[in-house]
DRENROVO-823845 format. One record per residue: residue in one letter; x, y, z of N, C-alpha, C, CB in turn. Coordinates in steps of 0.001 Angstrom, whole numbers, padded with zeros to 6 digits, always signed. Glycine has a CB too. Example, Ala and Ser with C-alpha at 12.3 -4.5 7.8 and 13.67 -1.06 7.14 Angstrom:
2
a+013190-005690+007800+012300-004500+007800+013200-003300+007800+011308-004473+009046;s+012850-002250+007080+013670-001060+007140+012900+000030+007870+014084-000598+005725;
//
This chain:
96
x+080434+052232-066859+081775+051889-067277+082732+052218-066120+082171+052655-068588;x+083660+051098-065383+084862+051568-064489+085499+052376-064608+085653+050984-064309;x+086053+052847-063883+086979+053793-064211+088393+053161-064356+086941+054863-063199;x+089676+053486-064320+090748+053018-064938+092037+053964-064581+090416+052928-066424;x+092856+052808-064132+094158+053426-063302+095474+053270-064104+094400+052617-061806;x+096026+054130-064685+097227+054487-065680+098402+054215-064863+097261+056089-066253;x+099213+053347-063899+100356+053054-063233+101612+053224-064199+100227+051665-062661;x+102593+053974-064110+103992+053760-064994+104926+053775-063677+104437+055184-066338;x+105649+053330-064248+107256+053127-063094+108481+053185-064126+107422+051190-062080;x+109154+054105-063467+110165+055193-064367+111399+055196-063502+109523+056967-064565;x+112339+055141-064715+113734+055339-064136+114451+056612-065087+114678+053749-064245;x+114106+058145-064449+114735+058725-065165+116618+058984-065548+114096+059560-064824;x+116673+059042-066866+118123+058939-067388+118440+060582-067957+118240+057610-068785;x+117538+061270-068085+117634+062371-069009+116793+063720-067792+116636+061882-070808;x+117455+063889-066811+116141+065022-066379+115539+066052-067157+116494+065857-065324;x+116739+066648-067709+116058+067512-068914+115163+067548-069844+116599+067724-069532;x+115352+066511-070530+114201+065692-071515+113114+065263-070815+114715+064365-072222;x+113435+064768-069353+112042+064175-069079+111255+065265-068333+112109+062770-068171;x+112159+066789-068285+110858+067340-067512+110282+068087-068807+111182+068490-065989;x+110455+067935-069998+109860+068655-071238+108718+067416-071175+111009+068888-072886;x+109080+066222-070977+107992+065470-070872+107058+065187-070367+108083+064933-070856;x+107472+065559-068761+106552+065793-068083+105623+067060-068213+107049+065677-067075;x+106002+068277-068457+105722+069590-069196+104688+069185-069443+106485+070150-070340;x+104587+068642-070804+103670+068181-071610+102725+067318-071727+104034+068005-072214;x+103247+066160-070920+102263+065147-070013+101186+065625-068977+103152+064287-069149;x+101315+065900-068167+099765+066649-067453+098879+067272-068121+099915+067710-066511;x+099160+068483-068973+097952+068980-069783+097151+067900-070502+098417+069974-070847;x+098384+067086-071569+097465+065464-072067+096380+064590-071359+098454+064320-072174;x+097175+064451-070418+096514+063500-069481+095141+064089-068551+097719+063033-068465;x+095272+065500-068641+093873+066107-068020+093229+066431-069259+093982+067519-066960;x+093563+066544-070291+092225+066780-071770+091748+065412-071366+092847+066928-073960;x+092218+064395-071197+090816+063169-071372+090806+062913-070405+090741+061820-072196;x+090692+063191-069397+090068+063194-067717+090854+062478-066910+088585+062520-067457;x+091970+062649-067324+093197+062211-066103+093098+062937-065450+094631+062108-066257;x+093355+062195-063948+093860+063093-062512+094645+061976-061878+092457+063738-061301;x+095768+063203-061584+097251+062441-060968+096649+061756-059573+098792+063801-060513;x+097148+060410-059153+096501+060163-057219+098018+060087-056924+095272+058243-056526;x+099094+059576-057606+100133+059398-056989+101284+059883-058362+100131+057789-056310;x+102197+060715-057264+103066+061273-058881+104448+061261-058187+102598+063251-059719;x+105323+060176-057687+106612+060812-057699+106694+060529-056172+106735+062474-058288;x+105978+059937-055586+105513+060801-053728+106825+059609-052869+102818+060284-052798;x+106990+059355-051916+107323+058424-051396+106907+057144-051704+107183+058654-050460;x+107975+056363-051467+107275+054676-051692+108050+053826-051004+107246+053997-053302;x+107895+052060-050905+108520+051056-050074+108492+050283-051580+107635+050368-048489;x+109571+049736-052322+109722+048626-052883+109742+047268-052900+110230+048735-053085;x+108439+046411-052726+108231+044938-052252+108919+044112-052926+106934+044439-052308;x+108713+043799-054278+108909+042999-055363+109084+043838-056505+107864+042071-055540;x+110223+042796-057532+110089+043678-058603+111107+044706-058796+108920+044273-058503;x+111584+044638-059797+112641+046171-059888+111914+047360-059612+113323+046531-061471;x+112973+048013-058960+113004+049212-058634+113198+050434-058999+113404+049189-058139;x+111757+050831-059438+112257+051812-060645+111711+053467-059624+111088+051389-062676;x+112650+054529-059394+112208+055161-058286+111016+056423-058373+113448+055629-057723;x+110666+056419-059985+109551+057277-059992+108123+056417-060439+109917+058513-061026;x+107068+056661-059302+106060+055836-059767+104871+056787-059577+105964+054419-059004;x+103825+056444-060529+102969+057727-060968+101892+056542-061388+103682+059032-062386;x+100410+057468-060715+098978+056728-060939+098463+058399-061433+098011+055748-059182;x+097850+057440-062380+096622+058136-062884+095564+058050-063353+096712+058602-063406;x+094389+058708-063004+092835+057679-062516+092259+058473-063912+091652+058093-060419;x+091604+057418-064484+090679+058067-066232+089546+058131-065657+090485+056937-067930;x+088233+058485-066512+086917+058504-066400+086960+056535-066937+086023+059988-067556;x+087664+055586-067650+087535+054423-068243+088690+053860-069045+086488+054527-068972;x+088978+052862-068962+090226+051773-070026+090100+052581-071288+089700+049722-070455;x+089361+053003-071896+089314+053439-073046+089786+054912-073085+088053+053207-073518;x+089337+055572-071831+089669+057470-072419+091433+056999-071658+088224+059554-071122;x+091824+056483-070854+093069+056227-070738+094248+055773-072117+092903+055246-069774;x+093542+054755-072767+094105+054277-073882+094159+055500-075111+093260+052977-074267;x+093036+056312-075211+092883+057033-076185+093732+058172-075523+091413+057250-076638;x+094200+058666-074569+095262+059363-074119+096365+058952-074826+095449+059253-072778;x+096739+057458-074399+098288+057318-074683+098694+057482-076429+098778+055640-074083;x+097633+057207-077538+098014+057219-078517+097386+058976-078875+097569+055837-079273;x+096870+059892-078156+096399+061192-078897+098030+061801-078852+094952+062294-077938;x+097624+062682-080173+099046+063339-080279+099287+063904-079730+099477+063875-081012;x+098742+064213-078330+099242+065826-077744+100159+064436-076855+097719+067440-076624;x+099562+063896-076131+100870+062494-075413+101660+062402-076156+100541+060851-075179;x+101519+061611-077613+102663+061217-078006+103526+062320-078138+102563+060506-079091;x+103560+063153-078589+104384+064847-078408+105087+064603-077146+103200+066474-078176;x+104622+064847-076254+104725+064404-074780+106240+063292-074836+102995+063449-074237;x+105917+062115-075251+106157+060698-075255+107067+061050-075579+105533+059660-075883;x+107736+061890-076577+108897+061449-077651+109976+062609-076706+108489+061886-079834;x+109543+062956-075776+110752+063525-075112+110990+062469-073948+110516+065148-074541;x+109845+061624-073267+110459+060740-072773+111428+059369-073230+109654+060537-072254;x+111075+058874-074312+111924+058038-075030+113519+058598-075327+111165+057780-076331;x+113920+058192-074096+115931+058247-074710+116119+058898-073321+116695+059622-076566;x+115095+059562-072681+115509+060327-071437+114592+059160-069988+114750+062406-071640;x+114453+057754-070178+113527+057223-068973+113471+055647-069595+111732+058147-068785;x+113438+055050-068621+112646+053382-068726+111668+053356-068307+113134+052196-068074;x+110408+052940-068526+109293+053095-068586+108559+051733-068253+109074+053677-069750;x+107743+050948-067413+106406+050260-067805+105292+051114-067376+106225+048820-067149;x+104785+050898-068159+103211+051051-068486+101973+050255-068652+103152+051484-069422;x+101279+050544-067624+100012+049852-067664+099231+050792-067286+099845+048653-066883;x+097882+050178-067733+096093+050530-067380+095466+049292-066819+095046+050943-068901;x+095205+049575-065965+094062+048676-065310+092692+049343-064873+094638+048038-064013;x+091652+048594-065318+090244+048816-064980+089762+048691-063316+089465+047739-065853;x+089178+049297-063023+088670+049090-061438+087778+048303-061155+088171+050139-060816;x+087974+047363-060562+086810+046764-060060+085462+046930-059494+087125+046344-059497;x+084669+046744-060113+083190+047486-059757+082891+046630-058044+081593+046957-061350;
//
């Protein structure tokens, strides 16, 4: 099974709220075998809005990624980012 890359691109509105979110986000995301490759670091904007926090995170698979975003310890997580960030979110699978 591939493994699987968690990309979000964030425009924080709330620092406060979003660092309770973030708080809480890493422990989540390492119970099902997340590890951060890119969190926040420098970047060049090609295409596409510009959202200035961008964050990868590599699963053991599409599935333990997905089963992250809906376990409650994320959504816990989640509900301090909602009202404090704009958010997309994706998972993509790796190409074998």
């Amino acid at each position: 099974m591939p493994a699987a890359l968690w990309i979000a691109h964030v425009e924080v509105t709330d620092t406060e709220a979003y660092a309770k979110y973030a708080a809480l986000a890493g422990p989540a995301i390492a119970l099902h075998g997340g590890k951060f490759l890119a969190r926040a670091g420098r970047y060049h904007q090609l295409e596409g809005r510009d959202r200035p926090r961008n964050v990868v995170a590599q699963f053991p698979s599409l599935e333990a990624a997905v089963n992250c975003y809906h376990s409650p310890d994320y959504q816990e997580a989640l509900n301090h980012a909602r009202g404090a960030s704009e958010r997309d979110l994706v998972v993509v699978e790796l190409a074998e």
